[in-house]
PDB file of N, CA, C and O in Angstrom:
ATOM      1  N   UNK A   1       0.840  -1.168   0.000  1.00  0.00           N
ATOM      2  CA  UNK A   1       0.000   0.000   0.000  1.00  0.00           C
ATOM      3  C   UNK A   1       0.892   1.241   0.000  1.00  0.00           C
ATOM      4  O   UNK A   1       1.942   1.222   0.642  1.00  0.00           O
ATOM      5  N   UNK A   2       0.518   2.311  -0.690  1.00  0.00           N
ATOM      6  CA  UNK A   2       1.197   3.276  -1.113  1.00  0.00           C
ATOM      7  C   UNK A   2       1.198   4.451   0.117  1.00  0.00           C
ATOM      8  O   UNK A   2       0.109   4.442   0.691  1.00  0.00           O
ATOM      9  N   UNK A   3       1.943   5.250   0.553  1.00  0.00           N
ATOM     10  CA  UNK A   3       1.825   5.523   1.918  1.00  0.00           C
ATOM     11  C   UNK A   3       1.510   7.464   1.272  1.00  0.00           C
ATOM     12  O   UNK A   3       2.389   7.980   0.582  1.00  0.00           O
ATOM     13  N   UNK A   4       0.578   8.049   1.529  1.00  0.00           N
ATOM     14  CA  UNK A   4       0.161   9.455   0.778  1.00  0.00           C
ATOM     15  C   UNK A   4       0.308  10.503   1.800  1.00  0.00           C
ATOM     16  O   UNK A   4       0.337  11.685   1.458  1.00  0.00           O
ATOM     17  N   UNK A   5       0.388  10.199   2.851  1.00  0.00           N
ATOM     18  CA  UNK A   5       0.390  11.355   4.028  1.00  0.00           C
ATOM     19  C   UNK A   5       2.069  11.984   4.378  1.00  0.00           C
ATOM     20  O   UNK A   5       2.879  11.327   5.032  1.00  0.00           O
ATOM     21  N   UNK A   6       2.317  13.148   3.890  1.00  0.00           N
ATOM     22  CA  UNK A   6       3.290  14.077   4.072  1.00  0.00           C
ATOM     23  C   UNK A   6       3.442  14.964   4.910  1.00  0.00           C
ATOM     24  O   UNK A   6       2.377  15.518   5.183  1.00  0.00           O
ATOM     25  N   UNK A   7       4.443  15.405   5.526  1.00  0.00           N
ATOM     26  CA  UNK A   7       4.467  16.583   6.549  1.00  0.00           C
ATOM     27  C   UNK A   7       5.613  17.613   5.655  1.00  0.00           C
ATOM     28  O   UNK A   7       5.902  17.420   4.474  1.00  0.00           O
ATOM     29  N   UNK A   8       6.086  18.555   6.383  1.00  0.00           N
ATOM     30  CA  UNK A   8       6.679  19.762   6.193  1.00  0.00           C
ATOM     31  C   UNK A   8       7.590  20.137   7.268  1.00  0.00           C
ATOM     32  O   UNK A   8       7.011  20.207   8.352  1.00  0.00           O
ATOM     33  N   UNK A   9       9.007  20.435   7.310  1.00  0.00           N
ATOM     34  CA  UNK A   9       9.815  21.151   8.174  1.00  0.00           C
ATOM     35  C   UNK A   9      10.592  22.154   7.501  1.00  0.00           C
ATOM     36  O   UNK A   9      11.148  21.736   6.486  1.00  0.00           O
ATOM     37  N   UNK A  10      10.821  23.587   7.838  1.00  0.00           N
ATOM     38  CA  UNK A  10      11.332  24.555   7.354  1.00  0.00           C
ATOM     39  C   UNK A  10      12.811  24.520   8.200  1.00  0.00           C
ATOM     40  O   UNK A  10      12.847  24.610   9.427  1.00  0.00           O
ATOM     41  N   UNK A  11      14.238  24.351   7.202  1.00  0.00           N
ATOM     42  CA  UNK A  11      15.205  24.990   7.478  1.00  0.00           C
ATOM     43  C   UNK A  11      16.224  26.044   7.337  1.00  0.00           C
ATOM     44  O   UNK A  11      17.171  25.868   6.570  1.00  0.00           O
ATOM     45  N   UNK A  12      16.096  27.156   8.038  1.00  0.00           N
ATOM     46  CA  UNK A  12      16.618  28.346   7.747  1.00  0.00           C
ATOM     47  C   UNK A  12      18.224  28.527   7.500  1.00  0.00           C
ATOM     48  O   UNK A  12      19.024  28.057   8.309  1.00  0.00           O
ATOM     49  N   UNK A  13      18.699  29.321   6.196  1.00  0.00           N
ATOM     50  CA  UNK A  13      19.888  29.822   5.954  1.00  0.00           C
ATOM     51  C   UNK A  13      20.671  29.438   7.191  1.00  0.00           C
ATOM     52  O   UNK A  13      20.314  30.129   8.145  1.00  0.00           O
ATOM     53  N   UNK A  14      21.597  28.586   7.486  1.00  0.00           N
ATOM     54  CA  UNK A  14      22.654  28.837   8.415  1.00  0.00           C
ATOM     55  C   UNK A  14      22.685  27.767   9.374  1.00  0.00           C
ATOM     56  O   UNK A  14      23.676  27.229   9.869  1.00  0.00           O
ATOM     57  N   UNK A  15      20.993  27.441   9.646  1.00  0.00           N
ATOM     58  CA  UNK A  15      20.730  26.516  10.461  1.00  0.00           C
ATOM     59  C   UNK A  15      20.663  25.413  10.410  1.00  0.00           C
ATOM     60  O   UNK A  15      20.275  25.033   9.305  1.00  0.00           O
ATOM     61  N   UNK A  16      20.967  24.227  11.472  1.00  0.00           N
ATOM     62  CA  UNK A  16      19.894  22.785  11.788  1.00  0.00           C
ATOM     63  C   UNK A  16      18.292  22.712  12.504  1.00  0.00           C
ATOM     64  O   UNK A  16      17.547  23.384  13.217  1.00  0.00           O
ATOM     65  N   UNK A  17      18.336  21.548  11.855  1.00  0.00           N
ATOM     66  CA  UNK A  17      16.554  21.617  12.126  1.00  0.00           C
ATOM     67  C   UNK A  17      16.592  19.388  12.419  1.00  0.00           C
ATOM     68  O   UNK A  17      17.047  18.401  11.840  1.00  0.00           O
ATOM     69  N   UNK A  18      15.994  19.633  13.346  1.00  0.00           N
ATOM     70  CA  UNK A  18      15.758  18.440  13.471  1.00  0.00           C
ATOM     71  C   UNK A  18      14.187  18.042  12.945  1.00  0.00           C
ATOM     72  O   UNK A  18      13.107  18.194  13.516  1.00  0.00           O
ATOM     73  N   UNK A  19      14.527  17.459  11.591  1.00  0.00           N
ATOM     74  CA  UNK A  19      13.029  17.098  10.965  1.00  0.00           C
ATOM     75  C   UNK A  19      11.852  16.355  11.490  1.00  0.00           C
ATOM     76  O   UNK A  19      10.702  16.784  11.581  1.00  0.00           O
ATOM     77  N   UNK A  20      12.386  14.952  11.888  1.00  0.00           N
ATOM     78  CA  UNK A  20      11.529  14.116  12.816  1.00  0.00           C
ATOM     79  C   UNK A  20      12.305  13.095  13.704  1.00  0.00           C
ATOM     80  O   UNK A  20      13.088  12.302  13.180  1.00  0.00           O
ATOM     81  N   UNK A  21      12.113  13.113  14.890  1.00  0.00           N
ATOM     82  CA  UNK A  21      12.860  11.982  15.672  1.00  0.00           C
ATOM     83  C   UNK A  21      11.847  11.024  15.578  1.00  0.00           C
ATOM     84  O   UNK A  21      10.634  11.109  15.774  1.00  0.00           O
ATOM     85  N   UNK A  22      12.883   9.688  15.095  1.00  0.00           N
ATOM     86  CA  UNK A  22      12.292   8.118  14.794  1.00  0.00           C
ATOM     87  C   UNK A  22      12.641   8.116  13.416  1.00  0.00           C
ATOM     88  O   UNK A  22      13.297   8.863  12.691  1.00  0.00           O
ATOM     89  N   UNK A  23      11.747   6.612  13.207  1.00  0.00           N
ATOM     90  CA  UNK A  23      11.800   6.341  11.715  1.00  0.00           C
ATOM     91  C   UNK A  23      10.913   7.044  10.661  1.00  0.00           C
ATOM     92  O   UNK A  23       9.749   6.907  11.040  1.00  0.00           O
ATOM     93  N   UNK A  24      10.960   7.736   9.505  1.00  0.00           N
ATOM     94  CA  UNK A  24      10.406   8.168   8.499  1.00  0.00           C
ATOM     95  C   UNK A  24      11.073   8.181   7.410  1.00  0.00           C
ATOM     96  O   UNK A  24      12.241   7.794   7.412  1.00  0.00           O
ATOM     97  N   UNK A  25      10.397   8.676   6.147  1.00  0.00           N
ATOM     98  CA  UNK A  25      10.935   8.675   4.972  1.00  0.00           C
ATOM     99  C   UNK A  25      11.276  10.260   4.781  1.00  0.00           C
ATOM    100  O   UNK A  25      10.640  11.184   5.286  1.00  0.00           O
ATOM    101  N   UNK A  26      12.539  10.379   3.851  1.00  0.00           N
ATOM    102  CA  UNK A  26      12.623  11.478   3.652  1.00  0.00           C
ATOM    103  C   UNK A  26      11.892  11.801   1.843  1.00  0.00           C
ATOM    104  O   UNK A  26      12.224  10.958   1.009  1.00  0.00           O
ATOM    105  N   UNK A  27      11.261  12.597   1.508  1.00  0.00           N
ATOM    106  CA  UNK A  27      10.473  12.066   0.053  1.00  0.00           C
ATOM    107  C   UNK A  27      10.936  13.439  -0.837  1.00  0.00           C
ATOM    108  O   UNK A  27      10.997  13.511  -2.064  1.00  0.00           O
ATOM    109  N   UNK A  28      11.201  14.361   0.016  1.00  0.00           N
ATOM    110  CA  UNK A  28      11.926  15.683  -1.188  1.00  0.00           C
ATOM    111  C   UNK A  28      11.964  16.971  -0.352  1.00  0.00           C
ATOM    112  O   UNK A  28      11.484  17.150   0.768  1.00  0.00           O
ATOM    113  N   UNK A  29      12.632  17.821  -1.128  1.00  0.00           N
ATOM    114  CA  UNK A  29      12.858  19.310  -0.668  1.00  0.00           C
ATOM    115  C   UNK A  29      13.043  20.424  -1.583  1.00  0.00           C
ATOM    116  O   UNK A  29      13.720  20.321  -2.606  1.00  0.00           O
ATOM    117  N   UNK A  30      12.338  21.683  -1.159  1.00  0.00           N
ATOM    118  CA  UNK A  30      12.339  22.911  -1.951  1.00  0.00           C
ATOM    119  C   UNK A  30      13.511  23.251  -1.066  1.00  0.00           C
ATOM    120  O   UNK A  30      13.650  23.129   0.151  1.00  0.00           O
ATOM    121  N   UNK A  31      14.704  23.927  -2.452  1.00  0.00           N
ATOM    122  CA  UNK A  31      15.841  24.941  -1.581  1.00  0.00           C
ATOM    123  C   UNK A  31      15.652  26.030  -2.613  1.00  0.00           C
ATOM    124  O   UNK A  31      15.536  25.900  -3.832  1.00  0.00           O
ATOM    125  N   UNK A  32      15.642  27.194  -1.838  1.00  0.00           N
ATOM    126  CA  UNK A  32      16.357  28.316  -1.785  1.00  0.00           C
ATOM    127  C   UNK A  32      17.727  28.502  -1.705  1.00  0.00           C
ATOM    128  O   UNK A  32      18.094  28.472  -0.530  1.00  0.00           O
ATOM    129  N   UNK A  33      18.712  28.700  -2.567  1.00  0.00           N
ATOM    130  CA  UNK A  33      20.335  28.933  -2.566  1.00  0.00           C
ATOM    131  C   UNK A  33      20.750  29.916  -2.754  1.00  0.00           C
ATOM    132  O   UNK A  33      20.261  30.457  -3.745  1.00  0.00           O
ATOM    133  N   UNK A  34      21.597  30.555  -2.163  1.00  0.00           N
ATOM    134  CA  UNK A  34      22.281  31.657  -2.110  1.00  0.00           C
ATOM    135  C   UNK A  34      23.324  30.987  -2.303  1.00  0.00           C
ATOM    136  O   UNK A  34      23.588  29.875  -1.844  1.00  0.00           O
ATOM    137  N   UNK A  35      24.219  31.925  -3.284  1.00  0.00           N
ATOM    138  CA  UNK A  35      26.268  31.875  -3.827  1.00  0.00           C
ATOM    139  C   UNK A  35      26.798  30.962  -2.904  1.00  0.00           C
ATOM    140  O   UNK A  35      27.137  31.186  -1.742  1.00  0.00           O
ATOM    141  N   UNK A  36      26.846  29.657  -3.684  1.00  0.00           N
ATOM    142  CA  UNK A  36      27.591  28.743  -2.567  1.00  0.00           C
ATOM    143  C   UNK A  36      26.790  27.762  -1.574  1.00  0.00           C
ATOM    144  O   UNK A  36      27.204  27.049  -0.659  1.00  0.00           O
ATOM    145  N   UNK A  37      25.595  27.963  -2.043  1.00  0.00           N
ATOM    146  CA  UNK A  37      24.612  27.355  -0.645  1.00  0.00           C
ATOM    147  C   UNK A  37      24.930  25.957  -0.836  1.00  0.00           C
ATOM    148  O   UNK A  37      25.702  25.611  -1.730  1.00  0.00           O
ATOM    149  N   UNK A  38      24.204  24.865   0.203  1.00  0.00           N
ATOM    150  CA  UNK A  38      24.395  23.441   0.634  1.00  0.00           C
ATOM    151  C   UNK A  38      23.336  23.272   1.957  1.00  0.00           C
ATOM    152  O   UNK A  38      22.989  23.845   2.990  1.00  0.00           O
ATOM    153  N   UNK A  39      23.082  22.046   1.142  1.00  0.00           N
ATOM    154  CA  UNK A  39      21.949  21.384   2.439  1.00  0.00           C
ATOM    155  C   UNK A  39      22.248  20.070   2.323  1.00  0.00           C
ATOM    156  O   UNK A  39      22.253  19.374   1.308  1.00  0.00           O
ATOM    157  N   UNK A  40      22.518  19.762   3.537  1.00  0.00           N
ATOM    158  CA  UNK A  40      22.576  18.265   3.948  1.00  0.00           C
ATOM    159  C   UNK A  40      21.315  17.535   4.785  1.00  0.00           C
ATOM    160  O   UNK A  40      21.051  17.978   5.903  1.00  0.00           O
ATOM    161  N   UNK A  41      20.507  16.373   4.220  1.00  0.00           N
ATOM    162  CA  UNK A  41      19.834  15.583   4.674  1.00  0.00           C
ATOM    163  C   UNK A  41      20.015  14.585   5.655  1.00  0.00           C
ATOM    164  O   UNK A  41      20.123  13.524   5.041  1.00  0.00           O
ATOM    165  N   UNK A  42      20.081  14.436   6.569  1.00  0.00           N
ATOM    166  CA  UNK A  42      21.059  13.137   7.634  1.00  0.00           C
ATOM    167  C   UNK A  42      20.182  12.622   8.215  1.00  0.00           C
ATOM    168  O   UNK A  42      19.214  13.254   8.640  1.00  0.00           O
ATOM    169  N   UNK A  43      20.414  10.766   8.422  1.00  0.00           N
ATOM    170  CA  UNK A  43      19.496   9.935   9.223  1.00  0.00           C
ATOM    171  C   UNK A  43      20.393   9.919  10.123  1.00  0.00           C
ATOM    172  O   UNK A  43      21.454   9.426   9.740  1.00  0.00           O
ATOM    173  N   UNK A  44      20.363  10.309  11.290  1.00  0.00           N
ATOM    174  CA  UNK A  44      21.103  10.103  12.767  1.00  0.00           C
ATOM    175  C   UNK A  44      22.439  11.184  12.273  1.00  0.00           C
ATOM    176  O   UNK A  44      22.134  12.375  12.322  1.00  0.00           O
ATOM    177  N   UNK A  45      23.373  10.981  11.970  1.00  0.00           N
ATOM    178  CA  UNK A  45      24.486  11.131  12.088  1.00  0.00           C
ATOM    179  C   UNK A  45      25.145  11.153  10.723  1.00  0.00           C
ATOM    180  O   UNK A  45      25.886  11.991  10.209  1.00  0.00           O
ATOM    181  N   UNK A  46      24.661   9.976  10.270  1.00  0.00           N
ATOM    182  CA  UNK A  46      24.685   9.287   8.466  1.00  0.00           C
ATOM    183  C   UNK A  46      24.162  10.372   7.576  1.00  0.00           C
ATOM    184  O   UNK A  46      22.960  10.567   7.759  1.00  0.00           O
ATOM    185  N   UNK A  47      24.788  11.243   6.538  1.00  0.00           N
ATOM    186  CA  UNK A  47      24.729  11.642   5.436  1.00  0.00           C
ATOM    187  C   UNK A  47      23.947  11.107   4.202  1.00  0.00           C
ATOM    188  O   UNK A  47      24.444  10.284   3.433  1.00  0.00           O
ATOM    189  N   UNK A  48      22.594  11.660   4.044  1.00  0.00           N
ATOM    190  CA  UNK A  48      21.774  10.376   2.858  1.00  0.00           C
ATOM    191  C   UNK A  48      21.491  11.206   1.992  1.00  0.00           C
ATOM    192  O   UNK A  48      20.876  10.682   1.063  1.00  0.00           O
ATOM    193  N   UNK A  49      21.690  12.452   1.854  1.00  0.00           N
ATOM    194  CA  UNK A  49      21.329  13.663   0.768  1.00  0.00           C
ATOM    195  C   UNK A  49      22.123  14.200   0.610  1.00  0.00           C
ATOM    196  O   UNK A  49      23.050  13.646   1.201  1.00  0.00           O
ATOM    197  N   UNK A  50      22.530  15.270   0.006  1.00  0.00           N
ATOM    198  CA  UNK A  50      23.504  16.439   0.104  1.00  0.00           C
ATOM    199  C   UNK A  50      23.541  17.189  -1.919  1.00  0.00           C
ATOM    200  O   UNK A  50      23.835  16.776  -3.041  1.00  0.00           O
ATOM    201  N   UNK A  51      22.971  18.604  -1.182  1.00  0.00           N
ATOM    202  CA  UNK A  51      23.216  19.284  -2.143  1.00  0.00           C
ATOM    203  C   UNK A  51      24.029  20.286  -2.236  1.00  0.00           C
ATOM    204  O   UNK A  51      24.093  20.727  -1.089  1.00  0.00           O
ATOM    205  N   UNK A  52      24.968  21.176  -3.193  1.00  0.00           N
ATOM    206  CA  UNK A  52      25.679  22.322  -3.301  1.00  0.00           C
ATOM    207  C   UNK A  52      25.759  23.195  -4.561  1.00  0.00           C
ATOM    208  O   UNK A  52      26.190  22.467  -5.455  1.00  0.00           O
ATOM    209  N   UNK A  53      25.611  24.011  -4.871  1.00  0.00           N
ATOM    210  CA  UNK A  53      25.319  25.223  -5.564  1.00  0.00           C
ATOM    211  C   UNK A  53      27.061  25.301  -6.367  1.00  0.00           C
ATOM    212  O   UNK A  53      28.108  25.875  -6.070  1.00  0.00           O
ATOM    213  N   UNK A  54      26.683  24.517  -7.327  1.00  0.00           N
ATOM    214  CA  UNK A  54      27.682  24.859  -8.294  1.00  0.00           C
ATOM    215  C   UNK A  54      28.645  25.526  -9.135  1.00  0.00           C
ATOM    216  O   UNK A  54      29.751  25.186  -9.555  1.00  0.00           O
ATOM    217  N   UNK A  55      27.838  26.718  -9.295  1.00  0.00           N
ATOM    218  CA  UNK A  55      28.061  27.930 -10.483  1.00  0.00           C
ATOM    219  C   UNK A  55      28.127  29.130  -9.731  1.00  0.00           C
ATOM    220  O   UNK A  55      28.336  30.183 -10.332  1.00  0.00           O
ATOM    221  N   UNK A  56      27.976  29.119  -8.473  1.00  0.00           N
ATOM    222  CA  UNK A  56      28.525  30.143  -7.395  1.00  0.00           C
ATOM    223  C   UNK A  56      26.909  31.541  -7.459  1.00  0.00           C
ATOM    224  O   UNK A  56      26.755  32.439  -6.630  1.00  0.00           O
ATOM    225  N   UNK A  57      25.954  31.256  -8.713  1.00  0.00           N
ATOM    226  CA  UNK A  57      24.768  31.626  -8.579  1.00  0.00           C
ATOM    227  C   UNK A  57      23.880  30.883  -7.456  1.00  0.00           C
ATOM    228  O   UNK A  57      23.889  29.718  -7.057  1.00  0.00           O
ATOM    229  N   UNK A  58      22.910  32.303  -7.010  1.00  0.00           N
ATOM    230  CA  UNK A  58      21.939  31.355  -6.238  1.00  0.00           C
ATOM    231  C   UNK A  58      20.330  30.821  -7.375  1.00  0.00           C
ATOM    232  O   UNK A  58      20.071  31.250  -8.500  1.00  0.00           O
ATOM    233  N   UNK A  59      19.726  30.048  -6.753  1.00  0.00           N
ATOM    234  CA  UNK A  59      18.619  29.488  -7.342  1.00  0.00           C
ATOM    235  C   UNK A  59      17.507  28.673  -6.266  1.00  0.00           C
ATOM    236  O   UNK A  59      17.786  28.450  -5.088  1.00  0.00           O
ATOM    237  N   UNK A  60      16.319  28.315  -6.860  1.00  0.00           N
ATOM    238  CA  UNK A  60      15.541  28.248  -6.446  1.00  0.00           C
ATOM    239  C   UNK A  60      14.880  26.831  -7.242  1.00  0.00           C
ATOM    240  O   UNK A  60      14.587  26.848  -8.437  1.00  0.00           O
ATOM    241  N   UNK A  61      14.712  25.660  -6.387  1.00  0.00           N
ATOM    242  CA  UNK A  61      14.215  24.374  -7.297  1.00  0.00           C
ATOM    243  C   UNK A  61      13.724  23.429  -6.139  1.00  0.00           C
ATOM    244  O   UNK A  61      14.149  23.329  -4.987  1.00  0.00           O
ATOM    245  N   UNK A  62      12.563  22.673  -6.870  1.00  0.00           N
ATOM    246  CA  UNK A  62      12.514  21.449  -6.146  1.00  0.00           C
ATOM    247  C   UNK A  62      12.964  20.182  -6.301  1.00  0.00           C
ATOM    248  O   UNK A  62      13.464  19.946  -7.401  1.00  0.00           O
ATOM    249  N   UNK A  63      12.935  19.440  -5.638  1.00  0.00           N
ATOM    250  CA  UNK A  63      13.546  17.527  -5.644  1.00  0.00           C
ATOM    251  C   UNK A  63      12.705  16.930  -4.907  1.00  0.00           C
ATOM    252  O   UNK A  63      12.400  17.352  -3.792  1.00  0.00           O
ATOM    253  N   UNK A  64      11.900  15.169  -5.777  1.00  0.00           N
ATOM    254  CA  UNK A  64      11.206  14.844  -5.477  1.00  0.00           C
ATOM    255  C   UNK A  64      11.507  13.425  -5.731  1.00  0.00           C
ATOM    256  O   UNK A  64      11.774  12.995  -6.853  1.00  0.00           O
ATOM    257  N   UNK A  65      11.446  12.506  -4.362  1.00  0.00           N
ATOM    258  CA  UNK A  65      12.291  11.589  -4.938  1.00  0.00           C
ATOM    259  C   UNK A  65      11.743  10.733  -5.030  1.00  0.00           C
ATOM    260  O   UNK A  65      10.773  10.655  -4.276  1.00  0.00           O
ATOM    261  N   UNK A  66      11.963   9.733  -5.851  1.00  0.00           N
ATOM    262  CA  UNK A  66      11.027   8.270  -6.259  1.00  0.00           C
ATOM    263  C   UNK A  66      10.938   7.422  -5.419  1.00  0.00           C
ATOM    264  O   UNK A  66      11.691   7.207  -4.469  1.00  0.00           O
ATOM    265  N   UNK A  67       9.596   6.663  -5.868  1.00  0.00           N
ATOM    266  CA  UNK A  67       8.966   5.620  -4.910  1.00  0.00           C
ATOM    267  C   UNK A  67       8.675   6.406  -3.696  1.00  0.00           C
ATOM    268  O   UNK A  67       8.255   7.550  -3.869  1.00  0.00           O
ATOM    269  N   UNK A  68       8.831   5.977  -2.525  1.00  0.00           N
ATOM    270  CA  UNK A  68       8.787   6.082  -1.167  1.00  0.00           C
ATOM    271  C   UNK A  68       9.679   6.652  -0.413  1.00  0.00           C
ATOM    272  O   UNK A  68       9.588   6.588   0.813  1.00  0.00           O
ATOM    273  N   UNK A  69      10.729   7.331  -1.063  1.00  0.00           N
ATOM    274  CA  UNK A  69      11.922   7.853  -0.836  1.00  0.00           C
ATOM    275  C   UNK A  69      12.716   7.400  -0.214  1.00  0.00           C
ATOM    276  O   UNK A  69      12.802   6.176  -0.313  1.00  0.00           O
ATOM    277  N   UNK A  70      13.859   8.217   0.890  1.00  0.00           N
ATOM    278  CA  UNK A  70      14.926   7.257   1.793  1.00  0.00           C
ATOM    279  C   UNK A  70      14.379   7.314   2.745  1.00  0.00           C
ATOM    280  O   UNK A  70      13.850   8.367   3.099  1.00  0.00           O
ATOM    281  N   UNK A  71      14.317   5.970   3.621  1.00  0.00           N
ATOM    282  CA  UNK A  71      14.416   5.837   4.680  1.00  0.00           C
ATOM    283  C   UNK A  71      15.295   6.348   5.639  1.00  0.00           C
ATOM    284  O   UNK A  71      16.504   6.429   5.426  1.00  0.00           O
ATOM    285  N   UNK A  72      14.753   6.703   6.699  1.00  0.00           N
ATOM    286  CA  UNK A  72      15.576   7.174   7.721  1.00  0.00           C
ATOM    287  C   UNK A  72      15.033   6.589   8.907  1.00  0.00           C
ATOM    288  O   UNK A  72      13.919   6.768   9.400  1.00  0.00           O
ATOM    289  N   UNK A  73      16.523   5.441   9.525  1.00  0.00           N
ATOM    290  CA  UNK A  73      15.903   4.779  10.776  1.00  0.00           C
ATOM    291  C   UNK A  73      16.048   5.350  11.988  1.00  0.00           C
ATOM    292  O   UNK A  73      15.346   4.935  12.909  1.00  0.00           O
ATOM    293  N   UNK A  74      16.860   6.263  12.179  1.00  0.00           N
ATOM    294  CA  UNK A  74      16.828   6.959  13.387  1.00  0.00           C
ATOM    295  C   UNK A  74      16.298   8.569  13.263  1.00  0.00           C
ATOM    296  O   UNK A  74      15.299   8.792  12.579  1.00  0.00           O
ATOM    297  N   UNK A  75      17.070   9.787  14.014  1.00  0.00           N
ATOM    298  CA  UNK A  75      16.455  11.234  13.536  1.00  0.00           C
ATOM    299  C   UNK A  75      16.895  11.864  12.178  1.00  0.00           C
ATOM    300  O   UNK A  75      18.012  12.215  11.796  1.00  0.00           O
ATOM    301  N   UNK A  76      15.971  11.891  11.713  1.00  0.00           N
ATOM    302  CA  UNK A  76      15.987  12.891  10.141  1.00  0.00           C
ATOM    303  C   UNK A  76      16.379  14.586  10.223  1.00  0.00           C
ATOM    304  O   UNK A  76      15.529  15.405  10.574  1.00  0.00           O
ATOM    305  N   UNK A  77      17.552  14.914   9.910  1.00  0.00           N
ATOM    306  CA  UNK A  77      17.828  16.231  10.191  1.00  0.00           C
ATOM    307  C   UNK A  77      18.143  16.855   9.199  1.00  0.00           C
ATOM    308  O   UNK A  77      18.137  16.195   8.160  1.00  0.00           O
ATOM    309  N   UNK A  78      18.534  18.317   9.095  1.00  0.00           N
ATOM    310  CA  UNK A  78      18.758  19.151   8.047  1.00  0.00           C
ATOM    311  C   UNK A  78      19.458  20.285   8.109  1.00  0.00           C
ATOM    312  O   UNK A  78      18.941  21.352   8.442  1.00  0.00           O
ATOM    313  N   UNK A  79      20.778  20.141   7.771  1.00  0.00           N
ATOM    314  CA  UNK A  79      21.696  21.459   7.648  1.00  0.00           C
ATOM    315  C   UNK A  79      21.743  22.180   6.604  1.00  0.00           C
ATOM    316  O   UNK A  79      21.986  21.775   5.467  1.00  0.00           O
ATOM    317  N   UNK A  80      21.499  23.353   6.953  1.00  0.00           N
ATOM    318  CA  UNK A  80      21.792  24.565   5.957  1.00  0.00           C
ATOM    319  C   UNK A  80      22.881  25.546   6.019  1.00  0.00           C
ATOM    320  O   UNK A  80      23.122  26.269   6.986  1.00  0.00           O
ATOM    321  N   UNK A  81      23.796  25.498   4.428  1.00  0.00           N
ATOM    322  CA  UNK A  81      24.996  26.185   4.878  1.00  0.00           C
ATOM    323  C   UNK A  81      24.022  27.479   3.377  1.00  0.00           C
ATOM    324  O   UNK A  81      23.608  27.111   2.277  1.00  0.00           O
ATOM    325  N   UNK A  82      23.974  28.725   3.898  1.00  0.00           N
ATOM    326  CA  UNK A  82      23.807  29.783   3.207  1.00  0.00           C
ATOM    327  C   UNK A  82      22.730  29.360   1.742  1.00  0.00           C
ATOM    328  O   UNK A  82      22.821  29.789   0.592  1.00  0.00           O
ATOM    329  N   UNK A  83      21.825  28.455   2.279  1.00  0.00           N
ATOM    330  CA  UNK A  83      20.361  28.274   1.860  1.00  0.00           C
ATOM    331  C   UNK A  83      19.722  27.709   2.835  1.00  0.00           C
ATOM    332  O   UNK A  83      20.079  27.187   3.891  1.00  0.00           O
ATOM    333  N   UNK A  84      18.181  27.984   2.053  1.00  0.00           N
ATOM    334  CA  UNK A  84      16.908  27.352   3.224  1.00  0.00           C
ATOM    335  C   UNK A  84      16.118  26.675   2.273  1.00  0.00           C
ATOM    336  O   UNK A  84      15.898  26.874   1.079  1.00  0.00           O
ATOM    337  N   UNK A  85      15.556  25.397   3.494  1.00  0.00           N
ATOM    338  CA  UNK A  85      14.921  24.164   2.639  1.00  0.00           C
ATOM    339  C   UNK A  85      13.915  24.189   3.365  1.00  0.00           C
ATOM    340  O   UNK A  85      13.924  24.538   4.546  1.00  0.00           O
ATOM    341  N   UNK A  86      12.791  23.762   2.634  1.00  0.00           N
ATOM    342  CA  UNK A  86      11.742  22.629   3.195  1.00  0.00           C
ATOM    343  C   UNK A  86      11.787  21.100   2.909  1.00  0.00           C
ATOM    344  O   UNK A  86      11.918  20.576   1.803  1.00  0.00           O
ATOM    345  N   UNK A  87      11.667  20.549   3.987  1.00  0.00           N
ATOM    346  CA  UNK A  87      12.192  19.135   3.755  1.00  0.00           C
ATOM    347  C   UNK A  87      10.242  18.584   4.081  1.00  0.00           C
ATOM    348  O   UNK A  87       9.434  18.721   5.000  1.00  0.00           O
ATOM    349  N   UNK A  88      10.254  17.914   2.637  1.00  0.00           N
ATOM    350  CA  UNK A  88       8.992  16.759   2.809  1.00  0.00           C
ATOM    351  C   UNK A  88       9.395  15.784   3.531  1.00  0.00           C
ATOM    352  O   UNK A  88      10.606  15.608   3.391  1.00  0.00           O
ATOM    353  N   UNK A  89       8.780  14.890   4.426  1.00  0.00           N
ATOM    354  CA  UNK A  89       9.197  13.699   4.889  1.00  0.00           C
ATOM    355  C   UNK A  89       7.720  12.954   5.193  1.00  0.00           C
ATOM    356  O   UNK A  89       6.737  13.693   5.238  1.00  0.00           O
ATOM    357  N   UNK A  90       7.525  11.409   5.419  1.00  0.00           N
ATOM    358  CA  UNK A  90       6.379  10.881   6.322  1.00  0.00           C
ATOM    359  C   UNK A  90       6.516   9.919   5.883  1.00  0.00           C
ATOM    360  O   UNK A  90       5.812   8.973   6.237  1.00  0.00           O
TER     361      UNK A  90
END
C-alpha cells in the first residue's frame, strides 16, 4: 500500500533543524540557494542527501524523490549552509 500522508519542516539559511525523531521517509525538498549554498539531509548522524550550488549563482528548485523515498531509521535532520529548505518527509 502506497503511503500518501506528508508533513513539512522549514530549514533556515545557516541553520539545523531536526526534521523528525524516529523512523520516516525522507520524500523531497524545496531549496532556496544563495552563492555557494548546501543542504545536507542526515538519518542520525549518516549523510543520505547532500546538495551544493555549483556555479557560485543562487537558485531556487525542487527535488522529489522516487517511490517512497529514503528511509531514515533513526532522527531525520537538516543542515543549511547559506540556503533554506523545506524538507517533505512521512
Amino acid at each position: 500500500m502506497m503511503q500518501t500522508d506528508v508533513k513539512a519542516t522549514w530549514c533556515n539559511a545557516g541553520g539545523k533543524t531536526i526534521v523528525f525523531e524516529g523512523r520516516t521517509r525522507f520524500k523531497g525538498v524545496t531549496i532556496s540557494s544563495g552563492i555557494g549554498g548546501n543542504v545536507a539531509v542526515n538519518n542520525g548522524t549518516t549523510n543520505i542527501w547532500f546538495f551544493a550550488s555549483s556555479s557560485g549563482v543562487g537558485s531556487s528548485f525542487n527535488v522529489l524523490l522516487p517511490g517512497e523515498g529514503i528511509i531514515a531509521s533513526g532522527n531525520l535532520s537538516v543542515t543549511c549552509g547559506n540556503a533554506s529548505a523545506t524538507v517533505i518527509y512521512g
